[in-house]
Biopython code that builds the backbone (N, CA, C, O; Angstrom):
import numpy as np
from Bio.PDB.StructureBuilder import StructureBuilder

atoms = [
    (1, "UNK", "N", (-7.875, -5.224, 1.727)),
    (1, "UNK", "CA", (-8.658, -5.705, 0.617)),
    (1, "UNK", "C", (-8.312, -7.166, 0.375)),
    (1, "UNK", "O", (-7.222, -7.662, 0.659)),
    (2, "UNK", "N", (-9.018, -7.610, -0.004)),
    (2, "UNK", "CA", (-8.965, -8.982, -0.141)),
    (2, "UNK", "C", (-8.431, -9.077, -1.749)),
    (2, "UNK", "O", (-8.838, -8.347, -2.653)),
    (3, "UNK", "N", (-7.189, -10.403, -1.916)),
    (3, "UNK", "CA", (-6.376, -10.639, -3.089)),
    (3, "UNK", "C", (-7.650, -10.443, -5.003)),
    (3, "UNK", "O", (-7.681, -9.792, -6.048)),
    (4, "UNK", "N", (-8.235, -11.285, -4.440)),
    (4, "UNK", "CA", (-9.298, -10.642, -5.450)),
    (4, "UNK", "C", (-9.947, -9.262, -6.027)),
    (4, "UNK", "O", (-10.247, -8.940, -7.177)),
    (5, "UNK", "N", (-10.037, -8.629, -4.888)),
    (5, "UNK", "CA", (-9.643, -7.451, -5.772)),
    (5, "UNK", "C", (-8.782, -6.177, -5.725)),
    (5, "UNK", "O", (-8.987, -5.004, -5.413)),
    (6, "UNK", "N", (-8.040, -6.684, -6.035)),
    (6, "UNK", "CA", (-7.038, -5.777, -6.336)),
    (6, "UNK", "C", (-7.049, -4.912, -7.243)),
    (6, "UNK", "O", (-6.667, -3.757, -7.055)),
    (7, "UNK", "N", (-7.459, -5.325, -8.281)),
    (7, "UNK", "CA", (-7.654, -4.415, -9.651)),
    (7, "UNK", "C", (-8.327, -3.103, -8.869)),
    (7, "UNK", "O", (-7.808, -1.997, -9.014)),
    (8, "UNK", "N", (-9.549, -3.286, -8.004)),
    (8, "UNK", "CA", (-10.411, -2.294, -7.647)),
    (8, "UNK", "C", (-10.004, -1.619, -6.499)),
    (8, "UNK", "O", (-10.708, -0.714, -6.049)),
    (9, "UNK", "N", (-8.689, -2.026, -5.831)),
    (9, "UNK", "CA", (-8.231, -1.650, -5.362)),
    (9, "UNK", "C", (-6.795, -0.538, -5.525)),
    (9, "UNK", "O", (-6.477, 0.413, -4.810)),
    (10, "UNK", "N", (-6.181, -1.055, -6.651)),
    (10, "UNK", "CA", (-5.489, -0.102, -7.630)),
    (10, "UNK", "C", (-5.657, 0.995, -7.765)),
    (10, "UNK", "O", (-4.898, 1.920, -7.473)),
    (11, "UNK", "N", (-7.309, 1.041, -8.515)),
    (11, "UNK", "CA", (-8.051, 1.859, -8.880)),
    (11, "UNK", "C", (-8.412, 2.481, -8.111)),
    (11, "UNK", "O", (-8.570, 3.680, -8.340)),
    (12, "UNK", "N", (-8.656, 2.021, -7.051)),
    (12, "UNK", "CA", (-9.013, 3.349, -5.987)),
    (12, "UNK", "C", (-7.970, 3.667, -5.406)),
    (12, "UNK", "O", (-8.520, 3.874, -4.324)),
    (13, "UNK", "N", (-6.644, 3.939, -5.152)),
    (13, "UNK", "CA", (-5.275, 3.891, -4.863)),
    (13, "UNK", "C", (-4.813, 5.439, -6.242)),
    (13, "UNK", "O", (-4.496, 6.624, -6.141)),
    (14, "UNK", "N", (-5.019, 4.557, -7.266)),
    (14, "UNK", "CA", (-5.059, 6.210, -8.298)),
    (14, "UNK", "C", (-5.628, 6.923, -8.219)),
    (14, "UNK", "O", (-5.103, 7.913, -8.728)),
    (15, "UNK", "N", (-6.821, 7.176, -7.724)),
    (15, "UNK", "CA", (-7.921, 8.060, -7.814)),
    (15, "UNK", "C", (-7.594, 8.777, -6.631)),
    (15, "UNK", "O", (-8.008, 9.930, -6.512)),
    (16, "UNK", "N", (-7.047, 8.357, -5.920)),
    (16, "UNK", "CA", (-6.595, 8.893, -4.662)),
    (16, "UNK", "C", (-5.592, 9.355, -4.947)),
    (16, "UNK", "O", (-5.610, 10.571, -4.752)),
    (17, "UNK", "N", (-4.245, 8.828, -5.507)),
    (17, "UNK", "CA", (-2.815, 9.475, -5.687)),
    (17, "UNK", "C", (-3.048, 10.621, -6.715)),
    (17, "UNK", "O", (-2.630, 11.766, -6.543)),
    (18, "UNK", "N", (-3.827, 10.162, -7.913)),
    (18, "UNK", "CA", (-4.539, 11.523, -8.610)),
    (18, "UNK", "C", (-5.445, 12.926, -7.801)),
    (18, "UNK", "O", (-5.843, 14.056, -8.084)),
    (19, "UNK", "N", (-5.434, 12.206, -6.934)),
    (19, "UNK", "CA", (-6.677, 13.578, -6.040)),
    (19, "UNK", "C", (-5.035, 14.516, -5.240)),
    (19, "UNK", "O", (-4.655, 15.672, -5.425)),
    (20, "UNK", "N", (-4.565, 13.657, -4.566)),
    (20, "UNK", "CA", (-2.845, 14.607, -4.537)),
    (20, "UNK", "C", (-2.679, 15.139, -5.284)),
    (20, "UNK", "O", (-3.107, 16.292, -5.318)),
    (21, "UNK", "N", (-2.089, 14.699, -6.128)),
    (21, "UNK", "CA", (-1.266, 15.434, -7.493)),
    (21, "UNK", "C", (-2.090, 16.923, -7.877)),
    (21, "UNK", "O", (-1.578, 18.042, -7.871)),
    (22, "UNK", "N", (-3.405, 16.601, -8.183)),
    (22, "UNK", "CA", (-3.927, 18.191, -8.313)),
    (22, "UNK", "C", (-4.246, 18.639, -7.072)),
    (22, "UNK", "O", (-5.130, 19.493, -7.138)),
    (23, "UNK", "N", (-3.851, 18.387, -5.871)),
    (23, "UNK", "CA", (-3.806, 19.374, -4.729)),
    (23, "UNK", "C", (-2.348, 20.120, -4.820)),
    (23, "UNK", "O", (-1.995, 21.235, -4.436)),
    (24, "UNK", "N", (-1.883, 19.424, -5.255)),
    (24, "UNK", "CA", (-0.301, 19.742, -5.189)),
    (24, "UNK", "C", (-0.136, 20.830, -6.072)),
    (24, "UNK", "O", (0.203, 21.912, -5.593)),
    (25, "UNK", "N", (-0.421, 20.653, -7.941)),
    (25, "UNK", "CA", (-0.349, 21.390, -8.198)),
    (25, "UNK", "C", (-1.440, 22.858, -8.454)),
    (25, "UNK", "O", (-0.986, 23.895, -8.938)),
    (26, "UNK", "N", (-2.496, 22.753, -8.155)),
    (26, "UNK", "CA", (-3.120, 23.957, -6.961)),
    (26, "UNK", "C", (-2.293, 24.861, -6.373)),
    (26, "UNK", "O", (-2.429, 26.076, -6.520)),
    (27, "UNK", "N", (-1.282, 24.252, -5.589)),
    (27, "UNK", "CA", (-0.319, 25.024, -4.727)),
    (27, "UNK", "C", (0.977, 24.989, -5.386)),
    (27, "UNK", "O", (1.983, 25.154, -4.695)),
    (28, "UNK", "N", (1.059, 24.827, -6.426)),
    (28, "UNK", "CA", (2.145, 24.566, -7.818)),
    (28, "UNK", "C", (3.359, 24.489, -6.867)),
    (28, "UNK", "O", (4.137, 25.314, -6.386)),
    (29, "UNK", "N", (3.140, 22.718, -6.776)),
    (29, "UNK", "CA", (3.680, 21.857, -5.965)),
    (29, "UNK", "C", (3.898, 20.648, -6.992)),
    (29, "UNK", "O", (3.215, 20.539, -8.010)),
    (30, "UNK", "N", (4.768, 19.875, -6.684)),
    (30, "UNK", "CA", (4.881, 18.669, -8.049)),
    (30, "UNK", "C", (5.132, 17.707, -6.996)),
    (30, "UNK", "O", (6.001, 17.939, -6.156)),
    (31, "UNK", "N", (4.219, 16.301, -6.966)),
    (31, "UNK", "CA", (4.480, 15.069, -6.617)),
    (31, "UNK", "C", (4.990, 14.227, -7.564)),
    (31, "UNK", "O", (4.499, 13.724, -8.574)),
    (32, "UNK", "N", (6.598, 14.137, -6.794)),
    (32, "UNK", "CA", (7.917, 13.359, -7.253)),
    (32, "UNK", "C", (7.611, 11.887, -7.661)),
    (32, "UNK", "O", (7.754, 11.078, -6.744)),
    (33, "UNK", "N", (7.331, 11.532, -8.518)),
    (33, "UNK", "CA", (7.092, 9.559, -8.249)),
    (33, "UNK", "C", (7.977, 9.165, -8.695)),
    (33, "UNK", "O", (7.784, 8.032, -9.137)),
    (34, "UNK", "N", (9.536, 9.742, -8.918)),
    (34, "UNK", "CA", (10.597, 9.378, -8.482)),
    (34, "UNK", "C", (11.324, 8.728, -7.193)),
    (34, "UNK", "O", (12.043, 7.735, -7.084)),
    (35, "UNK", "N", (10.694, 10.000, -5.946)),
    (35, "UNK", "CA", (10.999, 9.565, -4.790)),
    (35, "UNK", "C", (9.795, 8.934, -3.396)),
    (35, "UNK", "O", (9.880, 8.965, -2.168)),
    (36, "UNK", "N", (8.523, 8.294, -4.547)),
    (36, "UNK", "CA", (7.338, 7.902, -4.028)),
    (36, "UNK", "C", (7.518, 6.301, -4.326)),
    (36, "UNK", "O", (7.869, 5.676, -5.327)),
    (37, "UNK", "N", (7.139, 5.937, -3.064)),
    (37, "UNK", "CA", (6.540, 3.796, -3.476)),
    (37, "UNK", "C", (6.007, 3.646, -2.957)),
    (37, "UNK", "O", (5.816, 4.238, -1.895)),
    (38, "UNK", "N", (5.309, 2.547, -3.504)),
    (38, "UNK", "CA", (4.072, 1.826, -3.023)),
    (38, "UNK", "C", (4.494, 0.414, -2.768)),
    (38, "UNK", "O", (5.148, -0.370, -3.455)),
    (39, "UNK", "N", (4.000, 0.319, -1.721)),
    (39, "UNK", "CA", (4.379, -0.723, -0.695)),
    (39, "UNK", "C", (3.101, -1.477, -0.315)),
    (39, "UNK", "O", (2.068, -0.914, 0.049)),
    (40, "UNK", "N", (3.284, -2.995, -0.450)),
    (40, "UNK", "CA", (1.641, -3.729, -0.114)),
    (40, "UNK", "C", (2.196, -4.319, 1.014)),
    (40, "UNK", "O", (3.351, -4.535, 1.382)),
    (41, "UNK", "N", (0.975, -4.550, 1.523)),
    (41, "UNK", "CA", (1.596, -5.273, 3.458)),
    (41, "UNK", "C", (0.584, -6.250, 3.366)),
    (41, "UNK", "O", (-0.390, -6.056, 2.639)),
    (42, "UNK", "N", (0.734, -7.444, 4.132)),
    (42, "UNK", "CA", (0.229, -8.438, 4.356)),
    (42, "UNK", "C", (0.748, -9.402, 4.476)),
    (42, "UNK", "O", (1.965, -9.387, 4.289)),
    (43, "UNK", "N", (0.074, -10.732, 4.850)),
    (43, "UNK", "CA", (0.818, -11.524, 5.009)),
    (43, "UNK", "C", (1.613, -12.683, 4.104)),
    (43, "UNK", "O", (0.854, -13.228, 3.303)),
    (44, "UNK", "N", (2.853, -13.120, 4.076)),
    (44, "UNK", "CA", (3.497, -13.689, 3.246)),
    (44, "UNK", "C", (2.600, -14.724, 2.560)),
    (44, "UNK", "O", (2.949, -14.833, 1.384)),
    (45, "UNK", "N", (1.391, -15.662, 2.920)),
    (45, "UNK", "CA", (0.759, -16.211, 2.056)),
    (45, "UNK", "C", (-0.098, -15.323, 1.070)),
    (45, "UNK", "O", (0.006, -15.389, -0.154)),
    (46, "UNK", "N", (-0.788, -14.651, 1.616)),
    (46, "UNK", "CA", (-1.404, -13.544, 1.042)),
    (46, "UNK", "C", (-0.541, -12.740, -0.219)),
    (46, "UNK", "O", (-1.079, -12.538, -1.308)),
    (47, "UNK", "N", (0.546, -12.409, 0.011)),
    (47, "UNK", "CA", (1.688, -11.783, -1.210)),
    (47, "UNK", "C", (1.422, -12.893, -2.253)),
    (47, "UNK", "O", (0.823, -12.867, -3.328)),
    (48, "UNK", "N", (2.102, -13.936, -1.546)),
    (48, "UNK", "CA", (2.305, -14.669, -2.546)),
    (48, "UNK", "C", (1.178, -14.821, -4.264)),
    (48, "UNK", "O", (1.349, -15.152, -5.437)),
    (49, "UNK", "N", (0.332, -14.452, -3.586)),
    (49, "UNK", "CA", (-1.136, -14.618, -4.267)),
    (49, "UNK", "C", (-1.184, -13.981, -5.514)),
    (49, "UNK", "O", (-1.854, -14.198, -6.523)),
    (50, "UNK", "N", (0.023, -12.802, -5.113)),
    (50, "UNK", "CA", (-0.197, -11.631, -6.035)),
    (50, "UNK", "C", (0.847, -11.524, -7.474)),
    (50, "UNK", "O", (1.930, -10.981, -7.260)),
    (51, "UNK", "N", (0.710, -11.776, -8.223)),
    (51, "UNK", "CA", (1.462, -11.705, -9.871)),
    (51, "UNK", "C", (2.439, -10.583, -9.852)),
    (51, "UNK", "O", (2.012, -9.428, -9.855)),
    (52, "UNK", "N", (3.551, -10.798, -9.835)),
    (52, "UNK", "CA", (4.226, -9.460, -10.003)),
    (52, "UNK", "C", (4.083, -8.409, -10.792)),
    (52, "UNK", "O", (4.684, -7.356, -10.578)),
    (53, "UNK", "N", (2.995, -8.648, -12.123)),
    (53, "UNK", "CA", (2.956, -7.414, -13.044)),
    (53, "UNK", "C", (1.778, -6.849, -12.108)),
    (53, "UNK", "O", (1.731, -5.624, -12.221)),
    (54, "UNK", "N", (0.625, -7.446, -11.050)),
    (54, "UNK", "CA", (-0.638, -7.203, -10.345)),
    (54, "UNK", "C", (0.485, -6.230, -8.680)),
    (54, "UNK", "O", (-0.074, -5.494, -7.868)),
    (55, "UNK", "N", (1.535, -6.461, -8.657)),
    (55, "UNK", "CA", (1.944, -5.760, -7.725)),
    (55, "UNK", "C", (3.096, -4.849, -7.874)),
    (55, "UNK", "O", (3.389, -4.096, -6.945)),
    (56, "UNK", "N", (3.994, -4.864, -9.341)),
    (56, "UNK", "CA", (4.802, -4.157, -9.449)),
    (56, "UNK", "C", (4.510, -2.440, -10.243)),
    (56, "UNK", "O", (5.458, -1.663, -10.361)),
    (57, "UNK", "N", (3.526, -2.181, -10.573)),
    (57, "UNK", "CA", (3.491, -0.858, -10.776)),
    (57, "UNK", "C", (2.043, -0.492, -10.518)),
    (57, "UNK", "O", (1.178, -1.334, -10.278)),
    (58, "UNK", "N", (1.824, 0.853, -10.583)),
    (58, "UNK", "CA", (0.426, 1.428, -10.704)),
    (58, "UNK", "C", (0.716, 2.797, -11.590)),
    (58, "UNK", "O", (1.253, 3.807, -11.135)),
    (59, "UNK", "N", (0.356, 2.663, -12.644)),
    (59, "UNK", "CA", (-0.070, 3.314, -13.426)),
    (59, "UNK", "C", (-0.741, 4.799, -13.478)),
    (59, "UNK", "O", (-1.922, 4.867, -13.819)),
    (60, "UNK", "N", (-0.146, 5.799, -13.205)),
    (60, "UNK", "CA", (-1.011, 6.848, -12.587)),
    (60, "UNK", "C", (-1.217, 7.804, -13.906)),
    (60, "UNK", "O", (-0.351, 7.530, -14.737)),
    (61, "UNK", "N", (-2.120, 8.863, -14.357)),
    (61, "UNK", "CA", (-2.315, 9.742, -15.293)),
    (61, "UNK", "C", (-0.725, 10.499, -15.942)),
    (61, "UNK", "O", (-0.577, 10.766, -17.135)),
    (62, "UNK", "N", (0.085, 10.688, -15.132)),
    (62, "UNK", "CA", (1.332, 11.400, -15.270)),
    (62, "UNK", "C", (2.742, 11.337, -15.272)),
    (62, "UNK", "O", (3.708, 12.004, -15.641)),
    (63, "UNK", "N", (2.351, 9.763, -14.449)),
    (63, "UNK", "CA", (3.832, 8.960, -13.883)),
    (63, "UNK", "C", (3.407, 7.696, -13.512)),
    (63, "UNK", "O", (2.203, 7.445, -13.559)),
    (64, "UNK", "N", (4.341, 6.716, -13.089)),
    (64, "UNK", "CA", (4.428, 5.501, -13.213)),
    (64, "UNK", "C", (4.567, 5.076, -11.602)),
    (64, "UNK", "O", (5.455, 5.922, -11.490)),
    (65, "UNK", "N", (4.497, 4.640, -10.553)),
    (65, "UNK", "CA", (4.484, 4.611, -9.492)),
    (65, "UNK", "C", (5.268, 2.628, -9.630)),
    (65, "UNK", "O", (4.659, 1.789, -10.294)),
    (66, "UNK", "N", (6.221, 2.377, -9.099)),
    (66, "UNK", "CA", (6.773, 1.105, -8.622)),
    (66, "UNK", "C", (6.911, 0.708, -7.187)),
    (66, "UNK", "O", (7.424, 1.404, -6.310)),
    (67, "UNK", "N", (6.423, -0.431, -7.049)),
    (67, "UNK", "CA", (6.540, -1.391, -5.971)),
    (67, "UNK", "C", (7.719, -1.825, -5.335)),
    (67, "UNK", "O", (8.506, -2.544, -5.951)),
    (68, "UNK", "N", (7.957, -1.439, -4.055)),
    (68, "UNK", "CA", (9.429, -1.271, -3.336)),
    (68, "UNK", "C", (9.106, -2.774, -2.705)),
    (68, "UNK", "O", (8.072, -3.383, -2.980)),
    (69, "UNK", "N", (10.143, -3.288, -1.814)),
    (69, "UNK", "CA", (10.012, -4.719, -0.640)),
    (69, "UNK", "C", (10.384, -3.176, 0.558)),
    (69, "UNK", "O", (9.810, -3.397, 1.624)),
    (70, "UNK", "N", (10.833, -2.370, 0.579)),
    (70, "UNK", "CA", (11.156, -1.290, 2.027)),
    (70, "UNK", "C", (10.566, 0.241, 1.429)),
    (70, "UNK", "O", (10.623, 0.695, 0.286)),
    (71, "UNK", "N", (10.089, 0.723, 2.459)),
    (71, "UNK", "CA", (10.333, 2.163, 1.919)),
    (71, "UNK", "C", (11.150, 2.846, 2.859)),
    (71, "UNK", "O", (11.900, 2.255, 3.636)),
    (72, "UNK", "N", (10.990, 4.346, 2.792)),
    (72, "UNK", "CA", (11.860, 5.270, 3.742)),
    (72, "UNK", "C", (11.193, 6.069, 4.033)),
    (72, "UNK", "O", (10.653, 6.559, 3.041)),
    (73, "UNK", "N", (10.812, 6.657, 5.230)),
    (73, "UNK", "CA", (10.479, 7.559, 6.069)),
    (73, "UNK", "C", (11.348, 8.242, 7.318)),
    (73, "UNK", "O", (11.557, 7.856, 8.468)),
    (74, "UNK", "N", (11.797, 9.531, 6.517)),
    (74, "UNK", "CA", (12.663, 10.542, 7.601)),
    (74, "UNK", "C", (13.262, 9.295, 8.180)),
    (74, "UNK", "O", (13.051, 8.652, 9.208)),
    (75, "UNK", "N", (14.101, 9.174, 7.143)),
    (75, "UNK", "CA", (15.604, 8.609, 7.243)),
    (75, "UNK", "C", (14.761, 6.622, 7.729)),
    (75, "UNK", "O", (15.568, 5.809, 7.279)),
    (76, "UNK", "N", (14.020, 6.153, 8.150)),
    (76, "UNK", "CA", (13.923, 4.898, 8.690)),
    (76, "UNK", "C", (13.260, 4.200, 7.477)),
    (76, "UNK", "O", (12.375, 4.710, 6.790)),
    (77, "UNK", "N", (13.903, 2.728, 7.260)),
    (77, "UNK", "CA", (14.182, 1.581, 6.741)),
    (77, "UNK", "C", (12.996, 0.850, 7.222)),
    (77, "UNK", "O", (12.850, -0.340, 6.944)),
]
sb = StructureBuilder()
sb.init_structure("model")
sb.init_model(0)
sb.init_chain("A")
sb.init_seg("    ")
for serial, (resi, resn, name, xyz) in enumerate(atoms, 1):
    if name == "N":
        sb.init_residue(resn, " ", resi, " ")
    sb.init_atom(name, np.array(xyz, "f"), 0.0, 1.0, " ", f" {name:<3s}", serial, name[0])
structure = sb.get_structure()
C-alpha cells in the first residue's frame, strides 16, 4: 500500500484480524495479542514516512495490537 493510505489500510488489517478472532472463538479458541505483532516492511525511506502513533498500534475491537522492529516465528528472529 502506498504511505498515504494507511489509515485504509489499518482498517482493512482489523477487519481481517477481527474476521480471526471470531473464527477462533467459533472453535472457543482465544487470539493472544499478547503474543501477536504487527510488523510493516518496506523500504527504509518509505518507513520513514510513517508517524509513530500511524505505525505503533492498531486498535482492534478487543485488544490492542503493537508494532515490533522483529518478530518470531518457531523460534526465528
Amino acid at each position: 500500500m502506498l504511505v498515504s493510505d494507511i489509515d485504509a489500510g489499518k482498517r482493512a488489517m482489523i477487519v481481517c484480524v477481527t474476521d480471526i478472532e471470531l473464527w477462533c472463538q467459533s472453535y472457543e479458541l482465544k487470539l493472544n495479542a499478547d503474543k501477536s505483532d504487527v510488523i510493516w516492511l518496506g523500504s527504509r525511506p518509505q518507513l520513514a514516512k510513517l508517524s509513530e502513533a500511524e505505525k505503533n498500534l492498531i486498535n482492534l475491537p478487543s485488544s490492542t495490537l503493537w508494532a515490533s522492529e522483529t518478530a518470531r516465528n518457531l523460534g526465528v528472529v
